[in-house]
C-alpha positions as CSV (number, residue, x, y, z in Angstrom):
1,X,12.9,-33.2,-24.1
2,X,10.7,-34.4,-26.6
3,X,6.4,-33.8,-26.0
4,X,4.3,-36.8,-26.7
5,X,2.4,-34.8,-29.4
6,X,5.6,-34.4,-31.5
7,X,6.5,-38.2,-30.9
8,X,2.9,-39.0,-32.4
9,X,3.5,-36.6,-35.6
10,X,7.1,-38.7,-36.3
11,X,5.1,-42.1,-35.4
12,X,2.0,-40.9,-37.7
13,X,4.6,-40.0,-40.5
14,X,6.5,-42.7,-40.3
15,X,4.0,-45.2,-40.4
16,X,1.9,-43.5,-42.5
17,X,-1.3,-43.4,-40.9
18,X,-3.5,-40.1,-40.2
19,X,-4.0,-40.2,-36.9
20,X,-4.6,-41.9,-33.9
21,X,-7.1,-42.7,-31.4
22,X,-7.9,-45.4,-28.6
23,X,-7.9,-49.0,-29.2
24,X,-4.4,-48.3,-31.8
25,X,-2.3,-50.0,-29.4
26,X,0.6,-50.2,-31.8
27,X,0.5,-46.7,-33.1
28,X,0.6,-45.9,-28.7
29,X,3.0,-48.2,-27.7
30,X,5.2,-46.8,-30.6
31,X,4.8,-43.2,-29.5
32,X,5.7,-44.6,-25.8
33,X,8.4,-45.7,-27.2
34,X,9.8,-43.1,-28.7
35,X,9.5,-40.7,-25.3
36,X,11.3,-43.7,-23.6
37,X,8.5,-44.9,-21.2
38,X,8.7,-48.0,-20.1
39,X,6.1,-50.3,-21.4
40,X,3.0,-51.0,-18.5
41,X,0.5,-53.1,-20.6
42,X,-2.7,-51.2,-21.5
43,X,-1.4,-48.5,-19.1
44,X,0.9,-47.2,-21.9
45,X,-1.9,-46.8,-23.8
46,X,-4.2,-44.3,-21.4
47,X,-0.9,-42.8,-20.3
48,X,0.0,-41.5,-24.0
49,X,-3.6,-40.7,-25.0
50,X,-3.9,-38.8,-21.2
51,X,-0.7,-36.7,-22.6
52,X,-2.3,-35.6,-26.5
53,X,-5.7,-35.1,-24.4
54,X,-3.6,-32.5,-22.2
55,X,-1.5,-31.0,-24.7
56,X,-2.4,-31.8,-28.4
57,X,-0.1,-29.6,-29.5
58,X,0.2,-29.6,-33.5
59,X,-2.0,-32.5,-33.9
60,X,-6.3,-31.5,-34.7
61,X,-7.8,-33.1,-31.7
62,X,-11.6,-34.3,-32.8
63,X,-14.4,-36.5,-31.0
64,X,-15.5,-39.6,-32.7
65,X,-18.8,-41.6,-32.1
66,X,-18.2,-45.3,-31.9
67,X,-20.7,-47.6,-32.9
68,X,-21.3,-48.5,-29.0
69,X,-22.1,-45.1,-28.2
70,X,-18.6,-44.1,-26.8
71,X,-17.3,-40.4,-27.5
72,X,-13.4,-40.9,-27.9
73,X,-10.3,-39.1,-28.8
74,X,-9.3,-38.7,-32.1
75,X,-5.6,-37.2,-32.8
76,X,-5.6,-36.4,-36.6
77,X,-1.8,-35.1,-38.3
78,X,-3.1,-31.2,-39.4
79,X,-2.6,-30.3,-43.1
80,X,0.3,-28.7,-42.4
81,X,1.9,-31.5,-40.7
82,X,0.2,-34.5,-43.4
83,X,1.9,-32.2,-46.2
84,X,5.5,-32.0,-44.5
């Protein structure tokens, strides 16, 4: 059984982008996707950032400050796994 963290580091290849964070619904709903959940609205979303917030695994978890104050979740692909 695939873990949502290795679902977000085929996504993040894939697609090409570094990481991902709140507010990327695509880059979410693409990793849902790929774990076979079924698609909930905006649910899908906390559900699959709830999961990398749990268990990160190979991903670099980081905190970003958003321009209205808000701490959030940033997953980031590690060197190892950008090089791959």
């Amino acid at each position: 059984m695939m873990r949502c963290w290795q679902a977000a580091v085929e996504v993040l290849r894939e697609t090409g982008h570094p990481a991902v964070q709140r507010g990327d619904e695509r880059l979410l709903h693409a990793i849902a996707e790929r774990l076979g959940w079924e698609h909930d609205g905006p649910q899908t979303s906390r559900r699959v950032m709830a999961a990398l917030n749990r268990r990160p695994g190979r991903l670099c978890k980081r905190q970003q400050l958003l321009c209205n104050g808000r701490l959030v979740s940033r997953f980031e692909l590690s060197e190892e796994e950008a090089a791959l």
